[in-house]
N, C-alpha and C positions, 0 to 999 in steps of 0.2 A: 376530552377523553374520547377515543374510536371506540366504536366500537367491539372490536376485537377484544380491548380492555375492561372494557364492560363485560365483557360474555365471560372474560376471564377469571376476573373476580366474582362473577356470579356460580361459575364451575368451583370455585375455590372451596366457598360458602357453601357450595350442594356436597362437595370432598371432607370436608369435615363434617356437616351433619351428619352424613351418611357412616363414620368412621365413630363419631360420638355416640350414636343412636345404637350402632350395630355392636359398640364395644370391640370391634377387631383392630388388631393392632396392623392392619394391612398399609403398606405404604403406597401410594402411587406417586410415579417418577415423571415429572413434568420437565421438558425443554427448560432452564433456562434462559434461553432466546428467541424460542418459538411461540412457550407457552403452551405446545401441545402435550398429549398426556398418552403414556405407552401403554397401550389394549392389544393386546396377543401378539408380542413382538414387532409390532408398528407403533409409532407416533401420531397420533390423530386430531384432531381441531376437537376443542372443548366440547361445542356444542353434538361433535357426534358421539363423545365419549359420553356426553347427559343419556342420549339416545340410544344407546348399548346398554348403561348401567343402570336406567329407571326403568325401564321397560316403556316407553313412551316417545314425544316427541317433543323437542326443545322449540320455542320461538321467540321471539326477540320482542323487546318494548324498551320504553324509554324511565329511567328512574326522573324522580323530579329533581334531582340535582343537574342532570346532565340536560334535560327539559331547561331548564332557568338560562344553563348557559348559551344552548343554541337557540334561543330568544332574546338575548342579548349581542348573540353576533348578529343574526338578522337583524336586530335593530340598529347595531351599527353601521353595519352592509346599505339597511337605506336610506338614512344619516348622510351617508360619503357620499352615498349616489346623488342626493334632491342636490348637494352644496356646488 
C-alpha cells in the first residue's frame, strides 16, 4: 500500500470523525481518481486539507500493518540478493 493510500484513508477516518463529532451534515467532494479533496474551489492533497481543517499540521508514520509488509519485502529483497 503507498503511501498516498495511507494518507488517504487516514484523511478519510479524520472526514468522518470530524462530520460524526460536529453533527453537520456537510459533504466534502473528493477526486475519484485523485483522491484529493475540494477546499475553496481547488482540489488539494489530503494531507493539506488535515492542515487547513485542524488547525495544525499533518505528518506521516507507518501503521503496523504496512510496517509487517515492508519487512517482508526487505526480507525477501535480501533472500534473492545472498542466492
Amino acid at each position: 500500500m503507498s503511501l498516498d493510500t495511507i494518507l488517504t484513508h487516514v484523511c478519510y477516518a479524520i472526514v468522518i470523525y470530524l462530520v460524526w463529532h460536529r453533527k453537520s451534515p456537510k459533504l466534502y467532494r473528493v477526486c475519484a481518481w485523485c483522491n484529493r479533496i475540494a477546499h475553496n474551489n481547488q482540489f488539494i492533497k489530503p494531507g493539506d486539507w488535515l492542515d487547513k481543517n485542524l488547525n495544525g499540521n499533518s505528518t506521516h508514520g507507518m501503521c503496523p500493518e504496512c510496517l509487517n509488509e515492508e519487512l517482508k519485502k526487505l526480507k525477501n529483497n535480501s533472500n534473492n540478493q545472498v542466492q
